[in-house]
Backbone bond lengths (Angstrom), bond angles and torsions (degrees), N, CA, C in turn:
res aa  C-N    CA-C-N  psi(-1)  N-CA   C-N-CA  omega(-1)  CA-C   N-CA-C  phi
1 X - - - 1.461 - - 1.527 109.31 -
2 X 1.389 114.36 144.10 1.418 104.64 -163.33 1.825 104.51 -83.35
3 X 1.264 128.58 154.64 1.470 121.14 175.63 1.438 124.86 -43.19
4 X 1.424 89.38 -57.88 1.557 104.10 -173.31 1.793 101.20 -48.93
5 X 1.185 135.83 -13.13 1.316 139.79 173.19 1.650 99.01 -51.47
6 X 1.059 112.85 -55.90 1.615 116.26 -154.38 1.473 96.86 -97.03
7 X 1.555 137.15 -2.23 1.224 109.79 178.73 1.770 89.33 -126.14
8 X 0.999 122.77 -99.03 1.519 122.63 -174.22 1.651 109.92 -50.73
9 X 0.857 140.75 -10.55 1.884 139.37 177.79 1.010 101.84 84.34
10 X 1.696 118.82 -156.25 1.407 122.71 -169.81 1.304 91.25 -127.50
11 X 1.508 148.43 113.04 1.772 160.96 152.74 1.421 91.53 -16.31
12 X 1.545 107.42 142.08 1.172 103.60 149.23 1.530 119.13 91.10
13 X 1.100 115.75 -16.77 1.882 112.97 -155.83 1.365 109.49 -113.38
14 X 1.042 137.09 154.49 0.977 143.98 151.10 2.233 122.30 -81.09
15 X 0.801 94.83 -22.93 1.307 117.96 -174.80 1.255 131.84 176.52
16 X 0.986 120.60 127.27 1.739 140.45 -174.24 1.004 118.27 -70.62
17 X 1.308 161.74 -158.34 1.517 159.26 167.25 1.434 100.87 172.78
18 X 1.272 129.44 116.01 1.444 132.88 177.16 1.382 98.07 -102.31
19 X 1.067 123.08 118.91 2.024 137.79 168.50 1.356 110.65 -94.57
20 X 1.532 127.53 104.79 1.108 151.18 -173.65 1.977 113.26 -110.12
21 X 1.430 127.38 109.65 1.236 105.08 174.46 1.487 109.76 -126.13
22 X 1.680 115.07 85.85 1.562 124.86 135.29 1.172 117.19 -100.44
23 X 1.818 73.53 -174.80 1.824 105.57 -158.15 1.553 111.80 -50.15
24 X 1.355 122.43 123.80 1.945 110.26 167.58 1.446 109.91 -94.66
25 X 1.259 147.32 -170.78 1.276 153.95 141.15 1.410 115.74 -83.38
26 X 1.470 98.92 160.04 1.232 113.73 178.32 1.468 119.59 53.19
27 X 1.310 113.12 -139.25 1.625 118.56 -173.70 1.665 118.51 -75.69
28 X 1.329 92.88 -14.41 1.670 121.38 -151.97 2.312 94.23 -59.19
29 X 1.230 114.86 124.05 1.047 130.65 -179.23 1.724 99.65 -71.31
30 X 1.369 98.31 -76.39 1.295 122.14 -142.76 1.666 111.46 -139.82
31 X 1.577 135.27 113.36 1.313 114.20 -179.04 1.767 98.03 -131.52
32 X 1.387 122.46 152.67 1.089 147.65 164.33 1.577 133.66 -144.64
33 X 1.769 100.80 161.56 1.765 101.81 -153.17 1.136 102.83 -156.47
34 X 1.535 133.69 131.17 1.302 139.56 158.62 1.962 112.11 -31.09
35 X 1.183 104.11 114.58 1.789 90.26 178.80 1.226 95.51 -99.48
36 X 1.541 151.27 -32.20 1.519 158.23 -165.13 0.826 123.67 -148.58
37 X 2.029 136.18 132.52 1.291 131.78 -159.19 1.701 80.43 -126.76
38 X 1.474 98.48 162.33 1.726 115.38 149.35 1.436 113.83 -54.03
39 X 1.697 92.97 -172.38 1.440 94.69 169.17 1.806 108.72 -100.73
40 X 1.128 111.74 19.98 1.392 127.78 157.65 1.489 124.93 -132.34
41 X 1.202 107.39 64.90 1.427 133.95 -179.25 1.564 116.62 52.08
42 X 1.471 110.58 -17.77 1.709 119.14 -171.24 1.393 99.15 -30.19
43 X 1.422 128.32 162.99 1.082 146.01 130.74 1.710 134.81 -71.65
44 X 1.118 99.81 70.66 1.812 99.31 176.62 1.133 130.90 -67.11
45 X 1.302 117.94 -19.22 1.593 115.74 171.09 1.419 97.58 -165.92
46 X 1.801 100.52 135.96 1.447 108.58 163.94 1.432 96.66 -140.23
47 X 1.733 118.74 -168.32 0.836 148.05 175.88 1.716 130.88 -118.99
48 X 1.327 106.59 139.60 1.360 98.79 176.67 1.729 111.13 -141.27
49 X 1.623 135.17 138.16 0.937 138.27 -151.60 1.582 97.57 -132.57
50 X 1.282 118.69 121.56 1.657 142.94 140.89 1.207 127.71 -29.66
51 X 1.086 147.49 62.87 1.880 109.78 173.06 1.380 121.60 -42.18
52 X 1.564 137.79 140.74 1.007 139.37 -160.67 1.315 94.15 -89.09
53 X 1.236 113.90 -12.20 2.044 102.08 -156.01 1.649 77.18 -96.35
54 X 1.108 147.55 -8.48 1.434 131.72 -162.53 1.330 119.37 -130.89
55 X 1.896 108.97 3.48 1.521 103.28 163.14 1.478 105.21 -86.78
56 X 1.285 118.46 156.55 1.315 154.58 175.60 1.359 122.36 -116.72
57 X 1.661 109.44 131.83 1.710 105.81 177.61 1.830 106.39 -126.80
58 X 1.384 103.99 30.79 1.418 118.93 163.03 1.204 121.90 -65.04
59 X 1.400 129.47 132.94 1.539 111.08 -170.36 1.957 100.14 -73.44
60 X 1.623 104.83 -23.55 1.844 80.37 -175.12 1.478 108.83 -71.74
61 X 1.368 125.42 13.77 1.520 108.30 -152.65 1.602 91.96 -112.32
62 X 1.520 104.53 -6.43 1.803 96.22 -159.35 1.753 107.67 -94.72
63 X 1.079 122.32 19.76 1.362 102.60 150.71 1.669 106.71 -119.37
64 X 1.250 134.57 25.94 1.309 127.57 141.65 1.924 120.26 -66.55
65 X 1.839 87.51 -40.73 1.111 116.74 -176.75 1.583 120.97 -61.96
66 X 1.150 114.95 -46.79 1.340 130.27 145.93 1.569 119.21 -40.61
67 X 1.201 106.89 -99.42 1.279 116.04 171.44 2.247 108.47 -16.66
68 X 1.310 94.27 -37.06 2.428 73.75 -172.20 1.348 92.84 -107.31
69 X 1.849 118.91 23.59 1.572 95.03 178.64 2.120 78.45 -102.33
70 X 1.106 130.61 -26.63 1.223 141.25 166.43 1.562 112.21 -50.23
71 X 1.140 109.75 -76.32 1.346 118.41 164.20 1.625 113.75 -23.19
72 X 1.342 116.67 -76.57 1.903 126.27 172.97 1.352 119.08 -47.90
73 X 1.638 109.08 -25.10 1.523 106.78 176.87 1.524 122.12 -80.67
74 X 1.238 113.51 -13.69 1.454 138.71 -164.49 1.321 99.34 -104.77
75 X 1.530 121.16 -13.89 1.591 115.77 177.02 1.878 91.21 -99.15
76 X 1.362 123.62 -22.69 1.311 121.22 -165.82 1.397 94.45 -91.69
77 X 1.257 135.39 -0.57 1.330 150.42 177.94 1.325 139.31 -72.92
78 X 1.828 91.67 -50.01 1.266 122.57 168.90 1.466 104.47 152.11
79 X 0.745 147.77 27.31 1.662 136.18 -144.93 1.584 101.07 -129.48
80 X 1.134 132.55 32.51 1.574 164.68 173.92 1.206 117.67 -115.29
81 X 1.364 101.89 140.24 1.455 146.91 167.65 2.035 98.52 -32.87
82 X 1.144 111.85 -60.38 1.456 138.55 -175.11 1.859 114.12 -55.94
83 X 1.357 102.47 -28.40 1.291 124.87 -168.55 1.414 113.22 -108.95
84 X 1.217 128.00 -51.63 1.599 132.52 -169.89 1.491 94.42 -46.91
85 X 1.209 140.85 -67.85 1.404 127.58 -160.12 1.806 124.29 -67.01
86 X 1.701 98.01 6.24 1.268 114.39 158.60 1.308 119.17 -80.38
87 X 1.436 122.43 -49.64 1.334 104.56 179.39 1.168 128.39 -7.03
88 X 1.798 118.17 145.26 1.560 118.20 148.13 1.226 126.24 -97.81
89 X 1.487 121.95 175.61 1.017 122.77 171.82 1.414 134.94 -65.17
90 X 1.537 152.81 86.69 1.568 134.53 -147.38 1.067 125.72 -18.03
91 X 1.544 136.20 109.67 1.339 149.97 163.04 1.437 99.77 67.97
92 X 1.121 105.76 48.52 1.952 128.86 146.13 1.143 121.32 -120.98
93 X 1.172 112.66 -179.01 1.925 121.50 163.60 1.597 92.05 -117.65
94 X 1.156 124.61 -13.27 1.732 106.10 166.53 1.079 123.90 -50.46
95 X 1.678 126.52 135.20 1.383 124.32 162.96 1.314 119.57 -61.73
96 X 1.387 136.04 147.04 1.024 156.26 172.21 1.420 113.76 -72.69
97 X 1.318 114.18 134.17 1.472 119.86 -161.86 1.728 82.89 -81.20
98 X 1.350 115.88 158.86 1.146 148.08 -164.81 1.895 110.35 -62.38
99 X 1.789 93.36 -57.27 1.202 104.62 -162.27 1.572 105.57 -79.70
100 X 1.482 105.60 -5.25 2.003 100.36 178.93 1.736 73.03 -108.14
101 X 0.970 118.57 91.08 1.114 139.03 167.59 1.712 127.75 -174.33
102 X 1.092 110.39 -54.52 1.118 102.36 174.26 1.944 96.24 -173.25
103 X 1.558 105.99 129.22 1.164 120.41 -168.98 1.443 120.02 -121.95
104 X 1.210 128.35 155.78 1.855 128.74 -167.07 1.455 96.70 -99.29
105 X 1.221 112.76 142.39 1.680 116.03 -168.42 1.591 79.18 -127.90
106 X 1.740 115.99 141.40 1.694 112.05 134.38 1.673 111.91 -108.03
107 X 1.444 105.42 123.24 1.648 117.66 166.51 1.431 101.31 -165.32
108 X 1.115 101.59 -171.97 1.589 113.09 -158.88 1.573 114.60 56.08
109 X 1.204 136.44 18.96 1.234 126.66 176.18 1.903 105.38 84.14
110 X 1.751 106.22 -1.52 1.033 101.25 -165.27 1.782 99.05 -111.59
111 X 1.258 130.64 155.33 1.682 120.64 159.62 1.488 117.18 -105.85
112 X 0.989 107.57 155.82 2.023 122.96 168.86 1.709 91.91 64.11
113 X 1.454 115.95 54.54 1.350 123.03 172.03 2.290 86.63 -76.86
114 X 1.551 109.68 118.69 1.359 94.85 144.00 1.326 145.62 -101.38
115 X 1.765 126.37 151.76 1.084 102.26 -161.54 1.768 99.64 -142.71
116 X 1.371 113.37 138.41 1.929 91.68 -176.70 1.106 110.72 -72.97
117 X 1.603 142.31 135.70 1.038 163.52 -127.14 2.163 108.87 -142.43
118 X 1.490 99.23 -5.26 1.593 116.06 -171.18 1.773 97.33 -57.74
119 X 1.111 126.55 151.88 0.879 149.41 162.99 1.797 120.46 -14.03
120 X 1.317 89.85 -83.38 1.823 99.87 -170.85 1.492 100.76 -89.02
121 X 1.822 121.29 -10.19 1.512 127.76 -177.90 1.648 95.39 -72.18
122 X 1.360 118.71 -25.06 1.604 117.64 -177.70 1.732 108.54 -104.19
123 X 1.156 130.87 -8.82 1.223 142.80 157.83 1.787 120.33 -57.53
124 X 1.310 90.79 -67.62 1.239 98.81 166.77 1.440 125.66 -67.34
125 X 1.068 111.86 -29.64 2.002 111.24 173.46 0.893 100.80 -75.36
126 X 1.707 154.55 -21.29 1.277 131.74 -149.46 1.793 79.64 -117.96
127 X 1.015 123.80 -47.74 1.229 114.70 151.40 1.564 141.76 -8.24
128 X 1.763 100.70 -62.43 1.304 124.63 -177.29 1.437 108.20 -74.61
129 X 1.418 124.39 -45.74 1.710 137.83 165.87 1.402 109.98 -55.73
130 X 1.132 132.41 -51.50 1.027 149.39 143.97 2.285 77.60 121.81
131 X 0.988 101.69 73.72 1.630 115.89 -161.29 1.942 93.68 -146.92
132 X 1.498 109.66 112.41 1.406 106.92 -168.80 1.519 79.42 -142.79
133 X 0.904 140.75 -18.98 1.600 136.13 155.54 1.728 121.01 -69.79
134 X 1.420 112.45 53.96 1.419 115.42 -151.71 1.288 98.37 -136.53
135 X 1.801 102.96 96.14 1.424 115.41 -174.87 1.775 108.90 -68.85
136 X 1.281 128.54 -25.40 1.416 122.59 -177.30 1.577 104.42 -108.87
137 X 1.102 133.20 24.95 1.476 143.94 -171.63 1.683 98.80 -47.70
138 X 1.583 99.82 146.12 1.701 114.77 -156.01 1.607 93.43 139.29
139 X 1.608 86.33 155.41 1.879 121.37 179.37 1.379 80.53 -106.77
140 X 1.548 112.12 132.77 1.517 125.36 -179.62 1.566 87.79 -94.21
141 X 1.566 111.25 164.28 1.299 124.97 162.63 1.454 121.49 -100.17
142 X 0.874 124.51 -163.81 1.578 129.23 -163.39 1.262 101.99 -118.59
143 X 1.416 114.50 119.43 1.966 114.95 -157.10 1.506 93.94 -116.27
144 X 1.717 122.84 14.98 1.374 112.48 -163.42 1.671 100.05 -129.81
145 X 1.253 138.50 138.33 1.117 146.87 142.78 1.731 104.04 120.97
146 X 1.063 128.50 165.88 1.482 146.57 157.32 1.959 114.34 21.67
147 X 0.878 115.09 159.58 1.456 113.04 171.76 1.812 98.20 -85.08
148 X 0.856 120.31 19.96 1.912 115.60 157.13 1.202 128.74 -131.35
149 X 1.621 109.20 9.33 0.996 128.48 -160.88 1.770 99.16 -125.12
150 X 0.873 134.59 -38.97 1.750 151.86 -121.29 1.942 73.49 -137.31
151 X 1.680 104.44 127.75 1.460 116.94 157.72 1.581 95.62 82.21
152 X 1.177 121.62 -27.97 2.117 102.17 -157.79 1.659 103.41 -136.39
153 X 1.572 100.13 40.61 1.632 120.77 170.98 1.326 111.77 -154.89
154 X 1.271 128.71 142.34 1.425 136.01 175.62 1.488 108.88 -69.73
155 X 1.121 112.33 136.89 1.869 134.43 -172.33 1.564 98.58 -51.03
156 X 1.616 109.41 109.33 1.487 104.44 160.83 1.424 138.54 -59.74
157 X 1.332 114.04 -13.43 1.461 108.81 169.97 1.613 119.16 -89.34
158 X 1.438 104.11 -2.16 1.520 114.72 159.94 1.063 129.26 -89.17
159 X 1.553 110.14 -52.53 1.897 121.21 172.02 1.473 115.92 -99.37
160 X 1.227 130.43 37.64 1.499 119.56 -161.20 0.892 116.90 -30.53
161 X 1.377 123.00 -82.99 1.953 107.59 -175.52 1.734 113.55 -111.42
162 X 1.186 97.87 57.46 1.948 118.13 156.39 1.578 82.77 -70.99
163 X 1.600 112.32 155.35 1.455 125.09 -169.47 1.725 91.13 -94.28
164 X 1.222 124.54 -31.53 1.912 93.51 160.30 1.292 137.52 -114.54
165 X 1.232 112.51 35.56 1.434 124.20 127.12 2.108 123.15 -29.51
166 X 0.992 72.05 157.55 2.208 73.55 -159.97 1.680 112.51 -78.86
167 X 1.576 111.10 2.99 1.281 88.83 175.79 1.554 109.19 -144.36
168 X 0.898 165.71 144.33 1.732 160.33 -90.32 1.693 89.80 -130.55
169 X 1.486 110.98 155.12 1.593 120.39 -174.63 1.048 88.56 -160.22
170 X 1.628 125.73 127.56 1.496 119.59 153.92 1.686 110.07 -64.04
171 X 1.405 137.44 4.71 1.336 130.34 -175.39 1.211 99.11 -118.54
172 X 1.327 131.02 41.56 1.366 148.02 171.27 1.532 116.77 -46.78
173 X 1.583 112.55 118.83 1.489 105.66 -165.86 1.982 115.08 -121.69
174 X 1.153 103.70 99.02 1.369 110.53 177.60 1.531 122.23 -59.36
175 X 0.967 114.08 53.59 1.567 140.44 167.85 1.780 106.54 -34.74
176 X 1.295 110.06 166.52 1.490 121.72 173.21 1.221 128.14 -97.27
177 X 1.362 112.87 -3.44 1.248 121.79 158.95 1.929 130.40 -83.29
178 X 1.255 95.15 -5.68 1.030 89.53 174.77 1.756 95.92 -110.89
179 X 0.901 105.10 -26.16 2.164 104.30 179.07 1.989 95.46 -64.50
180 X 1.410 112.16 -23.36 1.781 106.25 177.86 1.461 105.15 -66.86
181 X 1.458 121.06 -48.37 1.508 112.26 -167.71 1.341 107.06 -77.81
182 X 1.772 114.00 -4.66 1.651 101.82 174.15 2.046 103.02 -70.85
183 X 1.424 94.14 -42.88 1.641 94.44 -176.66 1.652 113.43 -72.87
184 X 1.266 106.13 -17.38 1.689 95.44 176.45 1.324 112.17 -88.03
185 X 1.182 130.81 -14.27 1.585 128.65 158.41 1.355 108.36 -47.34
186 X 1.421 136.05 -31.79 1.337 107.58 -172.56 1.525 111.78 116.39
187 X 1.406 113.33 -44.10 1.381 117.30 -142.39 1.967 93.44 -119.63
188 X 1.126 115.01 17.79 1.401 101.96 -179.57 1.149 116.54 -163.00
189 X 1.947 143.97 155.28 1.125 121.89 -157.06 1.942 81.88 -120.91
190 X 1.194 90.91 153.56 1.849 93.78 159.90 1.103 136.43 -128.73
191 X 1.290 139.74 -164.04 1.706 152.14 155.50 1.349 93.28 -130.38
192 X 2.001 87.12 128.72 1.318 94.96 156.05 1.042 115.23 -104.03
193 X 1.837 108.34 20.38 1.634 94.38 175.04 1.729 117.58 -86.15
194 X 1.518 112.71 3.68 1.522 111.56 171.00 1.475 91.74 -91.89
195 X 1.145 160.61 -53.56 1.031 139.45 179.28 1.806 120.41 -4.68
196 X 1.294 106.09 131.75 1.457 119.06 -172.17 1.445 104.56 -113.50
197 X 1.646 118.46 137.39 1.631 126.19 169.07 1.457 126.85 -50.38
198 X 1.702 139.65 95.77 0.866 124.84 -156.25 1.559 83.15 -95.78
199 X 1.378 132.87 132.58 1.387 169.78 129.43 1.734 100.64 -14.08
200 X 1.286 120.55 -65.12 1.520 116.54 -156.51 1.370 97.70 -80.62
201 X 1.346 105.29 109.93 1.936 113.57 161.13 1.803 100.85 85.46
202 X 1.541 107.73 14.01 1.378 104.62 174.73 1.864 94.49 -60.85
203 X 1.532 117.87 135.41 1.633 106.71 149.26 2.030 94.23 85.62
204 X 1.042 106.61 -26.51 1.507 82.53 -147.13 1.899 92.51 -80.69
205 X 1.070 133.77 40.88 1.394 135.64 164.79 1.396 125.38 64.54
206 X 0.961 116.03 -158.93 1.872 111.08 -167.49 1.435 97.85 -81.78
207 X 1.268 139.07 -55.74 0.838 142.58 -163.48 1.775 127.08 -49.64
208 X 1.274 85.20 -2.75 1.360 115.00 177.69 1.089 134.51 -74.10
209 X 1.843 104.05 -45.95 1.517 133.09 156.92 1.471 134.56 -94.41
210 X 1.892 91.32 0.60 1.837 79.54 -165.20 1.852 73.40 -131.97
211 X 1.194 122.91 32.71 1.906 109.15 167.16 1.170 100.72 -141.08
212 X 1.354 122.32 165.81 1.542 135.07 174.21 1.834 92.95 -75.88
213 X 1.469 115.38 139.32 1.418 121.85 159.32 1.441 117.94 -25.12
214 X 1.238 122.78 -68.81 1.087 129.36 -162.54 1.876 102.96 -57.72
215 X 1.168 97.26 -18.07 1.820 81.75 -164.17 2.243 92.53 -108.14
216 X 1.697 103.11 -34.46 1.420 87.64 -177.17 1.730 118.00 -113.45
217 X 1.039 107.51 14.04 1.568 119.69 -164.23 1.604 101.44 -96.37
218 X 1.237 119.39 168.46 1.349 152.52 178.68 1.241 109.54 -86.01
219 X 1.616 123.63 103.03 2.011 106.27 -171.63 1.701 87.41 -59.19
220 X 1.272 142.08 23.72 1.649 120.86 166.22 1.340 95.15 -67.03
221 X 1.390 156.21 -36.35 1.505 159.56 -139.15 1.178 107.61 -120.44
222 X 1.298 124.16 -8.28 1.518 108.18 170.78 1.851 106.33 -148.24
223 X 1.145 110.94 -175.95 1.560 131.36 -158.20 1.459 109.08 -161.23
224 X 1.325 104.16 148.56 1.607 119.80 178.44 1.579 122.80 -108.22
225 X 1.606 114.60 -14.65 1.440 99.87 -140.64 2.211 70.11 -144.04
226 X 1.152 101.31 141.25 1.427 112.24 -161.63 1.538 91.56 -96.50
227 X 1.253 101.03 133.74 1.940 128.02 168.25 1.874 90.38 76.39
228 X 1.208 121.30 36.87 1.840 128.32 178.81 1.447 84.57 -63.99
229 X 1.195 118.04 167.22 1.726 129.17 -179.68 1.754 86.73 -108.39
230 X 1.183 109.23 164.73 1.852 109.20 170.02 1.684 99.63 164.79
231 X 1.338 111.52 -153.40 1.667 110.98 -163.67 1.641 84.46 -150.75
232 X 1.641 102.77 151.18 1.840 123.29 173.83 1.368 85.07 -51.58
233 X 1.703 98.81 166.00 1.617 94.38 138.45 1.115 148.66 -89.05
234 X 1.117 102.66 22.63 1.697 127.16 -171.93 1.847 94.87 -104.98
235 X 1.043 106.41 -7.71 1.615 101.44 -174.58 1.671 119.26 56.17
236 X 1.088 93.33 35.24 2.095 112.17 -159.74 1.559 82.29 -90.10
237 X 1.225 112.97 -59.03 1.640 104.35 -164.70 1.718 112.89 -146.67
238 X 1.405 109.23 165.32 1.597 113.47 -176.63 1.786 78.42 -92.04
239 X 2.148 80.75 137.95 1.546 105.47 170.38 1.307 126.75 -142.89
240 X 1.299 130.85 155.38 1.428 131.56 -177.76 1.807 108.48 -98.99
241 X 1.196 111.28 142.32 1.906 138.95 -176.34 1.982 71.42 -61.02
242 X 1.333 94.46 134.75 1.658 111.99 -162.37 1.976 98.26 -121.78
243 X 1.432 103.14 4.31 1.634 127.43 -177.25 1.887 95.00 -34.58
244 X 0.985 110.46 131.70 2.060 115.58 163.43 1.575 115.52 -129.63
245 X 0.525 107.91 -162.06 1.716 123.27 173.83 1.861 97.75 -140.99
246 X 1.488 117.59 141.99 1.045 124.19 176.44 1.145 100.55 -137.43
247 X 1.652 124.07 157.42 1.720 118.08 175.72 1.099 126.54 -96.42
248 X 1.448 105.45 51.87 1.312 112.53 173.13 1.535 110.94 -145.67
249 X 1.260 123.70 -161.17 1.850 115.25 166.20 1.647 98.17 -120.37
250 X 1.356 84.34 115.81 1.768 99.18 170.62 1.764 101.44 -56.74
251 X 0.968 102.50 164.88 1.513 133.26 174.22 1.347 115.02 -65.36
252 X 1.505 132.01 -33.16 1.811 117.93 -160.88 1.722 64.01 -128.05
253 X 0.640 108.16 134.07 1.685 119.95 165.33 1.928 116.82 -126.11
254 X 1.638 88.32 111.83 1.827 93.98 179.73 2.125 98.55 -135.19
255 X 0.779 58.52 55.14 2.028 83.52 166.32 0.573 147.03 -144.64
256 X 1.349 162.27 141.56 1.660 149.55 -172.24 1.675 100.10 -72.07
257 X 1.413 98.49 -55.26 1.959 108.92 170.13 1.411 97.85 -59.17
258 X 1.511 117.74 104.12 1.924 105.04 161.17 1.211 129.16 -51.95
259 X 2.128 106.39 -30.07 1.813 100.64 176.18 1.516 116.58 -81.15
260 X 1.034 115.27 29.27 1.693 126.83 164.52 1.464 118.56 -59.99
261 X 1.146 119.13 120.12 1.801 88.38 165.32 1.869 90.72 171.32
262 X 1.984 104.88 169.87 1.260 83.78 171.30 1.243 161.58 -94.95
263 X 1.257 149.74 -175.88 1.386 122.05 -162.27 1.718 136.81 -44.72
264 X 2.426 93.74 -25.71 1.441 101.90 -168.04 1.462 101.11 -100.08
């Protein structure tokens, strides 16, 4: 890092971004983190790190590639677990009370589901469902995997491949729900005219978010019979029933086998 970082700053910037590419563990692509806030929680400079063994300069590989260097910048941004209780209040420097922030739901058979509860982050979802009769309205988070994974990504069985969702898609979809929690932080202005159509659960109504699949969903979203031939629901591409066995009991259970379920 250059000196002048730590004594005079960097002219000019709004935020810094340090690009680092070592080794990570495990599956892990790509990780990033707020390194410095304002004195109103902003994020002025973070960092984001590569694994070397897992960048690619293939042309099929570069909009996966794209898509998690996007993804990491938006966690170095604010888009973390670490950050949400910074928010301010709209067109203040007051902090934002906690609970219009993010609140514990019990449904689905499940408890302490969290979900952001911000303003235009619940506008736009009820929006996106096309669900405006939506007594627990909120973008749930992702209650499954790793401490970087778990709390500071939107719920994959809600947003599947929205670009912060918890696990990488080259069909990565920059949706408006995630450009809302950039403006309900406080700290940033947007367009929702870059906003992109996210496909999964566009339209398909409340029942979408407030029932288990099996009882309110579209069999377009799910499958019974493992390696089935069929199409996304985006009609983007021909796909195979992605069904596994895991050694444990998944969470939504529609099997006689509880470790049934799908691959993500």
């Amino acid at each position: 890092m250059p000196s002048e970082y730590e004594t005079t700053g960097a002219s000019n910037a709004d935020f810094v971004l340090h690009v680092t590419a070592r080794p990570t563990g495990g599956s892990t692509i790509a990780w990033a983190l707020t390194c410095q806030s304002d004195q109103n929680g902003r994020p002025v400079s973070g960092h984001a790190n590569f694994a070397p063994s897992r960048i690619s300069t293939a042309p099929e590989d570069y909009d996966l590639q794209l898509s998690t260097a996007v993804h990491e910048i938006a966690h170095a941004l604010g888009f973390s677990s670490s950050k949400f209780s910074s928010f301010r209040k709209p067109g203040t420097t007051r902090q934002e009370s906690y609970s219009n922030i993010i609140r514990n739901f019990n449904e689905l058979g499940k408890t302490g589901i969290k979900k952001i509860v911000t303003a235009n982050v619940v506008a736009k979802s009820k929006e996106h469902y096309g669900c405006d009769a939506w007594a627990n309205a909120g973008a749930a988070l992702e209650d499954f995997g790793g401490s970087g994974t778990a709390g500071s990504h939107w719920e994959k069985r809600d947003f599947d491949n929205e670009f912060m969702t918890g696990t990488a898609d080259p069909n990565s979809v920059y949706s408006a729900i995630s450009i809302a929690l950039f403006q309900d932080s406080g700290w940033y202005g947007v367009s929702y005219q870059r906003a992109q159509t996210l496909f999964w659960g566009r339209g398909e109504g409340c029942s979408f978010v407030t029932q288990r699949c099996s009882d309110g969903w579209s069999d377009r979203y799910f499958c019974t019979v493992q390696d089935q031939a069929g199409c996304t629901v985006d009609l983007r591409y021909q796909a195979r029933c992605n069904l596994v066995r895991y050694p444990f009991d998944v969470d939504h259970q529609y099997f006689s086998d509880p470790t049934l379920g799908g691959s993500d």
